[in-house]
LUMGUTI-646588 format. One record per residue: residue in three letters; x, y, z of N, C-alpha, C, O, CB in turn. Coordinates in pm, whole numbers, padded with zeros to 5 digits, always signed. Glycine has a CB too. Example, Ala and Ser with C-alpha at 12.3 -4.5 7.8 and 13.67 -1.06 7.14 Angstrom:
ALA+01319-00569+00780+01230-00450+00780+01320-00330+00780+01424-00332+00846+01131-00447+00905/SER+01285-00225+00708+01367-00106+00714+01290+00003+00787+01341+00114+00804+01408-00060+00572/
This chain:
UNK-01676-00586-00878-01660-00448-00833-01513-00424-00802-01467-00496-00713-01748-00419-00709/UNK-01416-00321-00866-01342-00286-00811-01290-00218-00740-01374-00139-00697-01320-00288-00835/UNK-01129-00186-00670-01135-00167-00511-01165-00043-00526-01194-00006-00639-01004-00195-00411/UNK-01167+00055-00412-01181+00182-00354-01044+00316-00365-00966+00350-00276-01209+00135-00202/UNK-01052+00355-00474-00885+00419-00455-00892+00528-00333-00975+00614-00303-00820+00515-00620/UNK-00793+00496-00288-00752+00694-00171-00725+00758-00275-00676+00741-00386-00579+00728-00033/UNK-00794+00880-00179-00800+01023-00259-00605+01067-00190-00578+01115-00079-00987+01170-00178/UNK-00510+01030-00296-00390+01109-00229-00360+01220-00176-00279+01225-00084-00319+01118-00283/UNK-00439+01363-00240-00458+01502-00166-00488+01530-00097-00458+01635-00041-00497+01572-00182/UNK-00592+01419-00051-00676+01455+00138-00555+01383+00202-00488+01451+00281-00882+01350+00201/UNK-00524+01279+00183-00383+01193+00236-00302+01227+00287-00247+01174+00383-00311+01142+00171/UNK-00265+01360+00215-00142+01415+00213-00162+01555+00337-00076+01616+00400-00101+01459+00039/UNK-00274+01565+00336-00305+01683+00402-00356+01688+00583-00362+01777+00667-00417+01733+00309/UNK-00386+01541+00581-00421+01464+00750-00302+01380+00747-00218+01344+00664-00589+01349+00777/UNK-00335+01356+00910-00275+01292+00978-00367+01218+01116-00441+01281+01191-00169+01379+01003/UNK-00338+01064+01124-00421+01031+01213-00296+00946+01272-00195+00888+01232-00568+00966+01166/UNK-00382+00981+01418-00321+00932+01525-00310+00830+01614-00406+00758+01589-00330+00985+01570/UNK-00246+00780+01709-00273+00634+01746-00401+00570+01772-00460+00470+01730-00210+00610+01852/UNK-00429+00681+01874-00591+00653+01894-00725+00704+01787-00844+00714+01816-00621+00726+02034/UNK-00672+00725+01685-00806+00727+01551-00797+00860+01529-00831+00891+01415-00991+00681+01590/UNK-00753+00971+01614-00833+01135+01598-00737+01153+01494-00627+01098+01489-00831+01276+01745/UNK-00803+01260+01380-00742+01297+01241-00781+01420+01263-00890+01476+01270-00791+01228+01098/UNK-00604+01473+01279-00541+01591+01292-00496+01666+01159-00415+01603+01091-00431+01565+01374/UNK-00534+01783+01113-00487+01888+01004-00404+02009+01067-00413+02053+01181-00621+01954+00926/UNK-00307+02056+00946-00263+02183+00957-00334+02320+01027-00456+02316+01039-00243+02202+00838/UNK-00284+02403+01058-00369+02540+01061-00399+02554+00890-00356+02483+00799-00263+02695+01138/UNK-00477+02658+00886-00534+02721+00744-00485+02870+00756-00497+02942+00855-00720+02712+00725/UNK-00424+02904+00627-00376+03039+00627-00205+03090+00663-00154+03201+00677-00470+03099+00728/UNK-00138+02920+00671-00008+02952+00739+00087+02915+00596+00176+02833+00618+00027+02844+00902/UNK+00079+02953+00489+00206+02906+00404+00225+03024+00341+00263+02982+00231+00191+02778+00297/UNK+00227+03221+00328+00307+03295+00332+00212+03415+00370+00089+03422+00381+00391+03291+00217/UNK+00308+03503+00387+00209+03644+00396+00226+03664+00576+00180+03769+00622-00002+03609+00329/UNK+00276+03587+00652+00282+03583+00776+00348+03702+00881+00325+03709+01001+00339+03471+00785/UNK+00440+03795+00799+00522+03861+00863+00422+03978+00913+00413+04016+01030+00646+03897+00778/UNK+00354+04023+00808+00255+04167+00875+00174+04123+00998+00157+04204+01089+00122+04234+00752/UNK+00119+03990+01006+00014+03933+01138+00138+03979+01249+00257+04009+01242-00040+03712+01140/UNK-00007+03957+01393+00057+03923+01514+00163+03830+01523+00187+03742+01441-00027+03883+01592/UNK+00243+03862+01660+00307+03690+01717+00254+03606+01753+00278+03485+01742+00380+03668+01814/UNK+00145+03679+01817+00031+03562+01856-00047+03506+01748-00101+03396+01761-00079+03616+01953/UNK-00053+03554+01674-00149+03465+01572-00058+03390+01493-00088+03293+01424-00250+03553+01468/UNK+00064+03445+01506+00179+03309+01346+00236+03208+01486+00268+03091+01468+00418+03432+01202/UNK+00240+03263+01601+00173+03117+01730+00069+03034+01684+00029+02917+01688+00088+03176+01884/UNK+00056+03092+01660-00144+02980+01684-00152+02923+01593-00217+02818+01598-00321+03055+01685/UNK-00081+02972+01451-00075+02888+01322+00009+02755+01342-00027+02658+01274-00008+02977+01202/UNK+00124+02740+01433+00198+02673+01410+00135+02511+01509+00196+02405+01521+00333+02756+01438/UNK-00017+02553+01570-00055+02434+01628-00163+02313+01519-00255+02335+01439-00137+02493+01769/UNK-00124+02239+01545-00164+02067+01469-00320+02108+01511-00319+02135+01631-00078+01867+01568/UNK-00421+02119+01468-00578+02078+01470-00654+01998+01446-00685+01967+01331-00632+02121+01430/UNK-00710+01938+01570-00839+01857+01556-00965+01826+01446-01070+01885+01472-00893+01901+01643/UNK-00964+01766+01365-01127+01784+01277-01220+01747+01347-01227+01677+01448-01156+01701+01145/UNK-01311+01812+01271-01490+01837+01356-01508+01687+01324-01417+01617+01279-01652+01976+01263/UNK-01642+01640+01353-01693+01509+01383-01747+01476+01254-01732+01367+01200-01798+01500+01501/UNK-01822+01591+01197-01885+01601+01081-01798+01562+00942-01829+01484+00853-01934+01736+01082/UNK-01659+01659+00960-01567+01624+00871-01519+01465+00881-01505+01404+00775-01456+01721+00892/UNK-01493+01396+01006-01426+01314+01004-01496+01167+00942-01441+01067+00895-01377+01322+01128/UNK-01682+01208+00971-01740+01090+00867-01734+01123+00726-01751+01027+00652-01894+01056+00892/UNK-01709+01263+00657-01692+01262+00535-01533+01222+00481-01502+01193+00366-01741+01391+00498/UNK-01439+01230+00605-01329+01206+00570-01320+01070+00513-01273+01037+00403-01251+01232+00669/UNK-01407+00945+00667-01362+00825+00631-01459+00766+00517-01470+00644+00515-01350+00737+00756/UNK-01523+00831+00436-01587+00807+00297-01517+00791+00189-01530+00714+00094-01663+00899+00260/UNK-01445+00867+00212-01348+00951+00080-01210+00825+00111-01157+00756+00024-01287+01190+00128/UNK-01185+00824+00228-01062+00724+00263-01088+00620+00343-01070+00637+00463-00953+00786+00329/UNK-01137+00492+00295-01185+00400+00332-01053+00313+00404-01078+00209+00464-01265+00345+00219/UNK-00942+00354+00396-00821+00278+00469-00836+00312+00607-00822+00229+00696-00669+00320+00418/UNK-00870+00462+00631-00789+00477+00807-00926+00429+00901-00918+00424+01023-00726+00695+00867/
């Protein structure tokens, strides 16, 4: 059987942290930003938590982290 490749696009798109939690971008922040609120191109610019659900399909897909 051979090995398990990472998916590089999910890779590229998380980030995990010392203690295990795998953190993503906001969604909706790469243009079009100027007509929104301040408060909302705020809120884009915070690092997010994945759900629990995502994070067992995550470590399927990426058997390294």
């Amino acid at each position: 059987m051979g090995k398990i490749k990472t998916k590089k696009a999910l890779l590229k798109r998380i980030r995990v942290t010392s203690k295990g939690k795998i953190m993503r971008r906001s969604v909706r922040q790469g243009h079009f930003n100027a007509k929104e609120s301040s408060n909302k191109t705020r809120g884009k610019r915070r690092i997010n938590k994945i759900s629990q659900v995502d994070k067992k399909r995550i470590k399927k897909i990426l058997p390294s982290i």
